[in-house]
VOGU-3710 file (C-alpha; in Angstrom, 3 decimals, decimal comma):
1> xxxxxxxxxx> 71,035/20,474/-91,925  69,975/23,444/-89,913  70,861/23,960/-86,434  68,200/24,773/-83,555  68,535/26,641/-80,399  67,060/26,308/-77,230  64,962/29,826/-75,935  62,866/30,861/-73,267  59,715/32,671/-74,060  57,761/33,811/-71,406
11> xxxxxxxxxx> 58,933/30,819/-68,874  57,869/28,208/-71,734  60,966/26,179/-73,352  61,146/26,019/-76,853  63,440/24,030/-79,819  63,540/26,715/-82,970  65,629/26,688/-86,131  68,181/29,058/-86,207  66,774/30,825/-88,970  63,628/30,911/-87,401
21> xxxxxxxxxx> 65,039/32,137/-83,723  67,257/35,174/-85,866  63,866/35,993/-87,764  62,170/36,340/-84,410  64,657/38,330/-82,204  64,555/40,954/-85,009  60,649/40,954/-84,883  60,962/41,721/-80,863  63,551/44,292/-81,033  60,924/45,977/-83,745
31> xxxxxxxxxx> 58,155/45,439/-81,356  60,323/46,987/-78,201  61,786/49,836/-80,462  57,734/50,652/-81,555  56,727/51,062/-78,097  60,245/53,143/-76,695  58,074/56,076/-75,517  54,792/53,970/-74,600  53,672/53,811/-70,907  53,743/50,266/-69,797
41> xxxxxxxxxx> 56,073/49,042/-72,116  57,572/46,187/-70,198  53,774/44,924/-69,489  52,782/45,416/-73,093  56,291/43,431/-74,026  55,241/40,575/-71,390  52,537/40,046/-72,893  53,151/40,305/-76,281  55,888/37,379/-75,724  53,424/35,444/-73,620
51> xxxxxxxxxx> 50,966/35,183/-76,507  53,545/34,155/-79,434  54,518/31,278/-76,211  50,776/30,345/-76,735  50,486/30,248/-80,341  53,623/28,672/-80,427  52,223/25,578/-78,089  48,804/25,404/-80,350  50,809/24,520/-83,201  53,710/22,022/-81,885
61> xxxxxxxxxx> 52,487/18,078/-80,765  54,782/17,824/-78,839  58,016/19,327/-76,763  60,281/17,669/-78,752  59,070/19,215/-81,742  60,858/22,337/-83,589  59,428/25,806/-84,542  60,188/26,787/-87,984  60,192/29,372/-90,028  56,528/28,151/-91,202
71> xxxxxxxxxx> 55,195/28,579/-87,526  56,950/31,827/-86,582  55,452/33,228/-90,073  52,119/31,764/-89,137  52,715/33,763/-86,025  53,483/36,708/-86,858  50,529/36,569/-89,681  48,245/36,832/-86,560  50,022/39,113/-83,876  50,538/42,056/-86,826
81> xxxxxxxxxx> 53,395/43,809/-87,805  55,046/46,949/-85,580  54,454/50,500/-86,165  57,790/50,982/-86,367  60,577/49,202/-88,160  63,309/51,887/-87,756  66,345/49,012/-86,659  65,779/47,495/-89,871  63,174/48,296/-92,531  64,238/45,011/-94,925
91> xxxxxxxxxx> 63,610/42,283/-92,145  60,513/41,617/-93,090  60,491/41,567/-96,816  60,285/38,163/-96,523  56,924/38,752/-94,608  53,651/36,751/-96,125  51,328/38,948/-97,248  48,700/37,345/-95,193  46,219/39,435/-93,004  45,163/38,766/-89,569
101> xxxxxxxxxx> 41,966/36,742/-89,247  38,942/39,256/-88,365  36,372/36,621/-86,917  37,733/35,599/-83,529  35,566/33,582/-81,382  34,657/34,546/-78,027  35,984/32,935/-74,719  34,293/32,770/-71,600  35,872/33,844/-68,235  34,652/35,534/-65,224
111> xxxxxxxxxx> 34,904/39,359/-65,340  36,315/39,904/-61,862  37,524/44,278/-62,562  33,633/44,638/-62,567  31,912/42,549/-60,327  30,131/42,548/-57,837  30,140/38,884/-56,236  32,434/37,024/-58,961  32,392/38,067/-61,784  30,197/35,538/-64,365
121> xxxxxxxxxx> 27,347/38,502/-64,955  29,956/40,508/-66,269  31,809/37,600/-68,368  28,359/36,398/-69,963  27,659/40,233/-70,748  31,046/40,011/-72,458  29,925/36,414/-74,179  26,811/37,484/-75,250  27,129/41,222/-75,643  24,914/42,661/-74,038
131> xxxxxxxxxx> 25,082/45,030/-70,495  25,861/42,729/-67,533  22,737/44,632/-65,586  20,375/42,316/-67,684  22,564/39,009/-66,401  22,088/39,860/-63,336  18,090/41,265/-63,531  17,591/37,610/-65,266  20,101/35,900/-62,137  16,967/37,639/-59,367
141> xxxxxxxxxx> 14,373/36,545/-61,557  15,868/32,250/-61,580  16,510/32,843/-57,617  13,169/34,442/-56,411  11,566/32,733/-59,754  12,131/28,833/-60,384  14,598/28,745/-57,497  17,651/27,011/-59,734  19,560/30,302/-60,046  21,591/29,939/-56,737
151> xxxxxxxxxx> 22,430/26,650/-58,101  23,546/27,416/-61,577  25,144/30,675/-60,395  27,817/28,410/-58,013  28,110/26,487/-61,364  29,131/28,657/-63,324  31,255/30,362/-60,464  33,025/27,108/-60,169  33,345/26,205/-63,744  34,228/29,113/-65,643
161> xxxxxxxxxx> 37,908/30,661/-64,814  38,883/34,289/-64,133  40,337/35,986/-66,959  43,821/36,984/-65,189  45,916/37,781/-68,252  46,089/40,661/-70,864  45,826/37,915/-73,428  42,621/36,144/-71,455  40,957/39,896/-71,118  40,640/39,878/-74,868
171> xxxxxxxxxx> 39,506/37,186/-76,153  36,828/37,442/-73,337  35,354/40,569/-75,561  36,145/38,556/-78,720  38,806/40,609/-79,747  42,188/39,133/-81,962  44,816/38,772/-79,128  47,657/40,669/-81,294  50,055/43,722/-80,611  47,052/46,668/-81,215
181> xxxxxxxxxx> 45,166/45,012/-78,822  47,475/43,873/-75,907  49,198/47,729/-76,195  45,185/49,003/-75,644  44,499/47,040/-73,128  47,547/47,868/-71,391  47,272/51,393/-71,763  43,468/51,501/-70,905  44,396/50,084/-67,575  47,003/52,397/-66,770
191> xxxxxxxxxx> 44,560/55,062/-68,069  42,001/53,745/-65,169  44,878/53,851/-62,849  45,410/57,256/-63,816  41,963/58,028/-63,740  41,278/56,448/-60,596  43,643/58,419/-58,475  43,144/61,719/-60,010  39,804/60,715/-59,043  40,362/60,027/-56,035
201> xxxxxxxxxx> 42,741/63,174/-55,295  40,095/65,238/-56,303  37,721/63,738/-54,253  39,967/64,060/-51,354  40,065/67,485/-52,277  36,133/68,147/-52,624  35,764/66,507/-49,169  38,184/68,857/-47,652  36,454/71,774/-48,745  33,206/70,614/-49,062
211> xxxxxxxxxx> 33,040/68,527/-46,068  29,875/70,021/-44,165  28,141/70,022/-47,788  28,120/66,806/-49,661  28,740/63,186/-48,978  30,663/61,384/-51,842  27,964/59,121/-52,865  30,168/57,382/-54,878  32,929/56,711/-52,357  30,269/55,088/-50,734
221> xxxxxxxxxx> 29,057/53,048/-53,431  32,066/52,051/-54,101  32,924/50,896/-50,525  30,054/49,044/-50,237  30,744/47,142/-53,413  34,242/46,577/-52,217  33,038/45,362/-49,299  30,194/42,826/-50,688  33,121/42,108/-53,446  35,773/40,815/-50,382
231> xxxxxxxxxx> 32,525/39,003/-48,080  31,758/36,998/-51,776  35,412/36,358/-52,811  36,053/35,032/-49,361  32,988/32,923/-49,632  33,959/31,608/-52,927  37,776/30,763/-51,513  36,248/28,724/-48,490  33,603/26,842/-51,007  36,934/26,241/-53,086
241> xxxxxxxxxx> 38,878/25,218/-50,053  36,255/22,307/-49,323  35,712/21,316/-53,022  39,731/20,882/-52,929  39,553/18,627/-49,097  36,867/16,596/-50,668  38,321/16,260/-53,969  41,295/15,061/-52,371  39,942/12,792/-50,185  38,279/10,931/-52,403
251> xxxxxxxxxx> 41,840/10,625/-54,504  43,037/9,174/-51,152  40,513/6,588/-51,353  40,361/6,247/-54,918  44,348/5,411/-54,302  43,483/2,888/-51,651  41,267/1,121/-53,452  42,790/0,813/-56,622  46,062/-0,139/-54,985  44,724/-2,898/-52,284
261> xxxxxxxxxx> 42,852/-4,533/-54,808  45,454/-4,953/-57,181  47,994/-6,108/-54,101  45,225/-8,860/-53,639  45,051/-9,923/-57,091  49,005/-9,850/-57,159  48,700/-12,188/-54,109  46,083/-14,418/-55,916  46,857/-14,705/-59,098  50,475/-16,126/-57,951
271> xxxxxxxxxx> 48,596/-18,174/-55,553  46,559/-19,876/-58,617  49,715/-19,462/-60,504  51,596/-21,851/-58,384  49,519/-24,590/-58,283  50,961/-26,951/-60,693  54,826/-25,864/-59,683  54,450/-25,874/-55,823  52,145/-28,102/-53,329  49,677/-25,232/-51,817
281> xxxxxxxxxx> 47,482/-27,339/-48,881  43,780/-27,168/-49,666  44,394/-25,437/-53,141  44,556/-28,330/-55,442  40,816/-28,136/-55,929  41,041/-24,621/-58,022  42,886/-27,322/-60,397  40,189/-30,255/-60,032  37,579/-27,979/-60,938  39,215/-26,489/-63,789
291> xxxxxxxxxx> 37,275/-29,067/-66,717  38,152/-26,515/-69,346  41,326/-27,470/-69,717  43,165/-24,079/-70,250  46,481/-23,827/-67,868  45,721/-22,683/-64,280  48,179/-19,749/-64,813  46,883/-18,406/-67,773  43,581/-18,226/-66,452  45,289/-16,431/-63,538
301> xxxxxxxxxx> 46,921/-14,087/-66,124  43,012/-13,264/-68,037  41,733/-12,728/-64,370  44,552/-10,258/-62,998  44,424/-8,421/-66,260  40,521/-7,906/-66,825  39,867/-6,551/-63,020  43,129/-5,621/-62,082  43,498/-3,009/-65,175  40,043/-1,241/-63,937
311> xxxxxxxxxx> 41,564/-0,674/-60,326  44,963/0,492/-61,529  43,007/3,469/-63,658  41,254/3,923/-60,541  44,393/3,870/-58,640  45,932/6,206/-61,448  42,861/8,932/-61,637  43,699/8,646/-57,588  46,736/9,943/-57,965  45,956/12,710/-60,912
321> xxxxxxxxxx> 43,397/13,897/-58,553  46,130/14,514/-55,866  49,098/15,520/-57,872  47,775/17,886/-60,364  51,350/17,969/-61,986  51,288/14,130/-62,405  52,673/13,342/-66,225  50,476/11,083/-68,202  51,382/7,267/-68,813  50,781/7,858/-72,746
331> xxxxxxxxxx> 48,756/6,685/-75,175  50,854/3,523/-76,009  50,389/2,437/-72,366  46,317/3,332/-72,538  46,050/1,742/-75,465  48,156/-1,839/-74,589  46,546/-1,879/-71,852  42,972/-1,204/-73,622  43,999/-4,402/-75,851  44,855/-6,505/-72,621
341> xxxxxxxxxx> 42,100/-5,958/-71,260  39,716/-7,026/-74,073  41,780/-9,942/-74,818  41,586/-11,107/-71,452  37,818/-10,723/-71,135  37,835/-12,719/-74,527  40,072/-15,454/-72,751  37,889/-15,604/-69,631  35,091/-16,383/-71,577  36,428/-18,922/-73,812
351> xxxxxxxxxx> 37,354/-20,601/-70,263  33,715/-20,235/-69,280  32,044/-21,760/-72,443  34,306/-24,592/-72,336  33,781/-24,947/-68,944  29,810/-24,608/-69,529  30,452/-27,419/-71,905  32,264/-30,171/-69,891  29,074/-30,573/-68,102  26,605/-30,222/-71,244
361> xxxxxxxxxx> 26,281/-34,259/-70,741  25,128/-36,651/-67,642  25,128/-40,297/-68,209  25,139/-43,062/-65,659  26,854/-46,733/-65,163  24,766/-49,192/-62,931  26,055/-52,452/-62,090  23,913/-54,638/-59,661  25,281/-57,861/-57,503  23,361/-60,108/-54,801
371> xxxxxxxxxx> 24,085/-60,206/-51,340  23,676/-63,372/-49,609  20,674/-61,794/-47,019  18,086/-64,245/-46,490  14,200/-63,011/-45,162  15,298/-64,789/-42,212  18,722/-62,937/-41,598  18,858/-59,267/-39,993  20,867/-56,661/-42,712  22,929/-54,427/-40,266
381> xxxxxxxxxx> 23,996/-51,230/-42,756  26,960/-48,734/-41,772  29,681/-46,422/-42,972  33,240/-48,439/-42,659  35,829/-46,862/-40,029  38,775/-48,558/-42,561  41,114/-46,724/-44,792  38,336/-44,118/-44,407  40,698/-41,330/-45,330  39,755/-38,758/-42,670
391> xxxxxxxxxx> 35,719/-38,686/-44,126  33,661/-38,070/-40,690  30,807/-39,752/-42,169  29,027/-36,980/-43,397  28,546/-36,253/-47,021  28,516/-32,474/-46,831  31,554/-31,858/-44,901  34,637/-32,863/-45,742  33,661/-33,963/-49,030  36,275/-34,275/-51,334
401> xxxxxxxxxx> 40,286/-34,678/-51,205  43,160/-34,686/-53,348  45,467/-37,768/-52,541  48,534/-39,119/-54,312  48,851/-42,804/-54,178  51,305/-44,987/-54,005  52,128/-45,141/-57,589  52,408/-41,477/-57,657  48,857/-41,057/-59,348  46,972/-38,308/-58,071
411> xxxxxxxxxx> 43,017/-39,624/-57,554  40,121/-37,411/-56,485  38,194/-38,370/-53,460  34,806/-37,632/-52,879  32,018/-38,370/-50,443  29,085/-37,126/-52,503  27,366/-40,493/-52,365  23,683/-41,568/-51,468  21,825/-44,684/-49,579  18,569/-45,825/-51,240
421> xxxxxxxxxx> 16,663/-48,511/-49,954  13,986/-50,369/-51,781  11,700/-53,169/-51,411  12,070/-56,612/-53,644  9,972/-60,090/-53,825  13,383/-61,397/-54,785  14,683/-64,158/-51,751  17,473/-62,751/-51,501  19,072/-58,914/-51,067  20,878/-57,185/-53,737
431> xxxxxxxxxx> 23,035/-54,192/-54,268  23,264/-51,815/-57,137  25,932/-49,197/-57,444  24,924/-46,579/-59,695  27,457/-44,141/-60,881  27,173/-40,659/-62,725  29,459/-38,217/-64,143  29,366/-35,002/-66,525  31,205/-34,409/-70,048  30,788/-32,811/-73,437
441> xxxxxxxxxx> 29,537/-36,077/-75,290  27,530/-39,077/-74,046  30,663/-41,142/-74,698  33,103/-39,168/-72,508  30,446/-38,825/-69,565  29,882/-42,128/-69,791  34,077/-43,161/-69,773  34,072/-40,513/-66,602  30,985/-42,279/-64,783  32,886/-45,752/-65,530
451> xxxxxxxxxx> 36,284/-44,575/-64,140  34,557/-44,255/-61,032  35,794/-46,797/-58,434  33,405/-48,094/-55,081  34,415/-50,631/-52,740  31,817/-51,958/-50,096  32,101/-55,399/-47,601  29,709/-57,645/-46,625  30,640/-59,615/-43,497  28,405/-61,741/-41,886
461> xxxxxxxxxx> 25,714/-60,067/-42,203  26,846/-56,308/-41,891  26,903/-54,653/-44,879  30,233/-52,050/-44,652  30,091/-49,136/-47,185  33,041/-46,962/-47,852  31,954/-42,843/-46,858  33,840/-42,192/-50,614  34,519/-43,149/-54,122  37,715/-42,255/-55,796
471> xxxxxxxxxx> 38,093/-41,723/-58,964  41,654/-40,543/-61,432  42,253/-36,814/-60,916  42,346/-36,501/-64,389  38,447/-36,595/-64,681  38,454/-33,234/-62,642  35,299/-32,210/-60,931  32,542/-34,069/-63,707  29,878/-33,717/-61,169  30,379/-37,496/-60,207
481> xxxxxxxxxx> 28,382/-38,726/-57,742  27,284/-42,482/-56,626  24,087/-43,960/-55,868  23,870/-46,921/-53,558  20,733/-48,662/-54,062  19,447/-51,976/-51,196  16,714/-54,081/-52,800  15,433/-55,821/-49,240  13,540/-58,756/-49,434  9,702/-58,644/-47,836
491> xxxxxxxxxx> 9,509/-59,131/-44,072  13,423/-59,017/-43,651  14,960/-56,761/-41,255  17,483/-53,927/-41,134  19,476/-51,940/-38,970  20,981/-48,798/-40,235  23,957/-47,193/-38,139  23,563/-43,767/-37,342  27,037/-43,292/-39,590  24,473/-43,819/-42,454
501> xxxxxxxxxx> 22,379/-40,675/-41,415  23,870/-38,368/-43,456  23,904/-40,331/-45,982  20,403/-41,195/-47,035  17,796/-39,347/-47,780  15,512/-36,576/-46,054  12,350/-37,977/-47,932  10,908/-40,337/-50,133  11,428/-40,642/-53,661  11,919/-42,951/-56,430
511> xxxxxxxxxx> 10,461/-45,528/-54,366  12,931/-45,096/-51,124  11,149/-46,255/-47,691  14,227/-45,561/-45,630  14,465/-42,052/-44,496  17,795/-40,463/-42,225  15,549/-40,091/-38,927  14,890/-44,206/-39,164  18,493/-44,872/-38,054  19,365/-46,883/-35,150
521> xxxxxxxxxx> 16,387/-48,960/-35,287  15,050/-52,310/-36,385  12,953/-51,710/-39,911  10,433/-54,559/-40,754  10,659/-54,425/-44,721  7,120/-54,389/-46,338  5,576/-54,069/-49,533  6,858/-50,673/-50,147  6,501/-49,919/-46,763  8,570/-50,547/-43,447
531> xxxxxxxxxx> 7,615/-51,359/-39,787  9,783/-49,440/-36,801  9,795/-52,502/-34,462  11,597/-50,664/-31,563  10,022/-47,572/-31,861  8,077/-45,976/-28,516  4,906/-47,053/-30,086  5,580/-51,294/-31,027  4,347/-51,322/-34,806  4,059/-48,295/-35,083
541> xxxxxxxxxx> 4,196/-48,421/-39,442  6,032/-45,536/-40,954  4,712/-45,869/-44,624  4,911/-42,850/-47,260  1,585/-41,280/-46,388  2,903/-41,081/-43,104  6,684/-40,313/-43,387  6,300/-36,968/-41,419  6,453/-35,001/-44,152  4,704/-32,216/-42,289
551> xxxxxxxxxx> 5,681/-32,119/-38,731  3,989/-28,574/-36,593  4,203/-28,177/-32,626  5,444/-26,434/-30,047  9,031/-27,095/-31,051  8,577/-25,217/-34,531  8,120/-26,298/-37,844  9,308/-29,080/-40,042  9,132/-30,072/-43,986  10,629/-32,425/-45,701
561> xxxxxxxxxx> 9,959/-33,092/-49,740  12,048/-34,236/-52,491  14,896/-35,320/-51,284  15,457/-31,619/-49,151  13,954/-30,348/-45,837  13,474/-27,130/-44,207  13,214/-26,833/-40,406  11,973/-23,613/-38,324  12,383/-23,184/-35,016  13,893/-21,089/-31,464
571> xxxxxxxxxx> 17,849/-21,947/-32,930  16,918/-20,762/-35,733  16,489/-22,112/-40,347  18,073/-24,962/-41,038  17,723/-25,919/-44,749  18,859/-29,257/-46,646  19,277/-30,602/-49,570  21,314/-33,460/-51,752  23,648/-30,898/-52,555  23,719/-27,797/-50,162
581> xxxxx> 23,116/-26,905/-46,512  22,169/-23,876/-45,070  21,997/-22,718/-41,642  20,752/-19,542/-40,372  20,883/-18,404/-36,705
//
């Protein structure tokens, strides 16, 4: 068992074996004792530990992880040994006899010590080795040429960093980042420094005694570049400073997205969720038309997880986009929620093929019985006011309801039923009640369409019909509907109430002569035909040639065909059908 210990090198923490950390102390005091004398030596030091920090991080996974005697080795392999080893000439006996690597890649970073706007002529000279005049001949020839170069010059501005460290500098001319190197570097610069104000001294001088004579061409040159240098650089920081506002702002809204769309599906899904352990008014119909069968909360589950895991990566990539420092959720959490996600869109559509499937079947139950309506007798028709169950006589509102009766059995109430009226040679009227319902076999549609229950009342010689049929809860939403069908005897009579407008039908079909703009008036039953006997015009015969299926004038226009109509006029489309109405101001 070895023990580690905790260092700092170059402000990065580190866990190293002890063996390892005493190995590599003695390496730096070699390095610092080789470069007593050398100008710069607490730069070239800096950056010297700054590089084995880097190499160190390339070859740990993670913080936790220790640096060994293998790694510091590996290290050391590529930095090079000191010039000098006069602390202790048998530390390094133990030394692998491995050389430095000679083929270092290149790096790309903008050359900003000799630029002129920012830098990226001078770094691609670096990259590709040749004089950063031809960059930027080739950068005049893309503006004033094909026009893109402005374009991919901000690119590239944008994209490519500025190499700021010693170690950065290097690999930019695709140099090995090791001791030689940084110590060269180093020194170069201070040589420039050097350089630069003897140069300038001396050119302080020359002006002094030469100033009537010469102007320092160069001074000038160089003051204009430092002056097109500071216009650029401040152009580039106030190009930055808006890519960083909009960059931000849309994190804000990424974050307000993300997080009100997954408070709404929070909200919803315990909505749904509820539904078979509290009483929610007016949500018991998420549960009716559930025919799949799977639990109302699971399906809540499949539906929170397969959008809601979207918007909290949006929500998440939000937040990275704000807090640069943000630590990841790790790839644990990416990856359970990955499988979530998948298994939920799985689940969601198993729920929507067995769904699909519950109405894969339609089948119908008919059962016909005679009403005691003579030719002589007039039929009066209408929608009974009794135990009507709040229906306002109109099958498209209000059309269904949830209601527990008194044996505690929940049964679905529904006013999706239509009036049909037919002629007969028969002496006396009859009524058929035809009932329809969905499933996945013939045999269960048909047990769904028989389950359904109709009442109607004949007294005297009104005819009463309930505005719903009920049928067990159980049967969900099966696309059950009812079909009440009047065979009228020839030359009787009938009166429909205007509570049966809504329910019959906009045109004719399958042989129906009663249409919902006949109600409130007398109807002379003929041979597949009727007579309006109180109409404006007496006899005025309303047959199917001439049921107004086209109807133009000044008020607008009017259609009505296969059981739907469409009306245009000043208020507006106004469209109609068995199933679905539509109005458009």
């Amino acid at each position: 068992m070895n023990k580690t210990v905790n260092i700092n090198l170059a402000g990065i923490f580190f866990h190293i074996d002890e063996d390892a950390y005493m190995k590599l102390q003695r390496y730096l005091e070699a390095i610092k004792h080789s470069f007593t004398d050398s100008e710069g030596r607490s730069e070239i030091i800096s950056d010297i530990e700054a590089r084995i920090a880097e190499l160190f991080n390339e070859r740990l996974k993670n913080e936790k992880q220790v640096v060994r005697i293998k790694e510091l080795d590996e290290v050391i392999a590529i930095m090079g040994q000191p010039e000098d080893y006069l602390i202790d000439d048998d530390i390094f006996e133990d030394e692998p006899n491995q050389k430095p690597k000679n083929s270092v890649s290149k790096k790309l970073y903008r050359d900003t010590e000799n630029s002129y706007i920012s830098g990226v002529s001078s770094g691609l000279g670096h990259y590709f080795g040749i004089d950063a005049i031809w960059i930027r001949l080739a950068w005049i020839l893309l503006i004033f040429g094909a026009g893109t170069g402005i374009l991919l010059y901000i690119l590239l501005w944008i994209l490519v960093p500025e190499a700021k460290t010693t170690a950065e500098k290097i690999m930019m001319i695709g140099e090995p980042v090791n001791i030689s190197n940084i110590e060269k570097q180093i020194k170069d610069g201070f040589e420039n420094v050097s350089s630069t104000v003897s140069g300038v001294a001396k050119s302080v001088s020359d002006s002094v005694s030469n100033a009537a004579k010469n102007v320092d061409l160069k001074k000038q040159s160089n003051k204009i570049k430092s002056t097109s240098k500071t216009f650029f650089d401040t152009l580039a920081d106030i190009v930055m400073l808006l890519l960083k506002v909009l960059a931000k702002f849309i994190g804000i809204l990424l974050i307000f997205i993300g997080a009100a769309m997954l408070i709404a599906l929070i909200i919803g899904v315990f909505s749904l969720g509820a539904v078979n352990i509290i009483n929610i008014p007016d949500i018991n119909f998420i549960e009716m038309a559930n025919t799949g069968g799977l639990p109302i909360w699971l399906l809540s589950l499949f539906l929170f997880f397969a959008v809601g895991i979207p918007f909290f990566f949006l929500f998440y990539l939000g937040l990275k986009i704000l807090i640069t420092n943000l630590k990841s959720i790790g790839k644990i959490a990416k990856f359970s929620l990955l499988g979530l996600w998948i298994i939920s869109i799985i689940g969601l559509s198993i729920a929507g093929i067995r769904q699909a499937n519950e109405h894969a079947f339609n089948e119908s139950y008919t059962k016909k019985v005679e009403l005691p309506i003579t030719k002589t007798d007039t039929l009066h028709v209408k929608m009974s006011s009794k135990n009507n169950r709040g229906f306002n006589f109109n099958r498209y509102d209000n059309s269904f309801k949830i209601i527990t009766n008194k044996d505690g059995t929940k049964m679905l109430y529904t006013s999706n039923i239509r009036i049909m009226v037919k002629s007969t040679t028969d002496t006396l009227a009859s009524i058929a009640i035809e009932k329809s319902a969905d499933g996945n076999n013939y045999d269960k549609a048909m047990a769904r369409a028989i389950d359904i229950n109709y009442d109607y009342e004949l007294n005297n010689n009104t005819l009463l019909l309930n505005p719903f049929f009920t049928t067990n809860a159980k049967n969900k939403f099966s696309g059950q509907k009812t079909n009440i069908i009047l065979y009228v005897p020839i030359n009787n009579v009938v009166y429909f109430n205007n509570s049966t407008s809504s329910f019959l039908n906009t045109s004719s079909r399958n042989d129906n002569i009663v249409l919902k703009s006949y109600t409130n008036h007398y109807l002379k039953i003929l041979d597949d035909d009727i007579i309006c006997s109180d109409c404006p015009e007496e006899g005025n015969k309303l047959n199917k040639t001439e049921n107004q299926n086209l109807k133009i004038n000044n008020d607008g226009l009017e259609i009505n065909a296969n059981d739907s109509s469409i009306k245009i006029n000043n208020n507006g489309i106004e469209i109609k059908s068995d199933d679905v109405e539509i109005n458009i101001n």
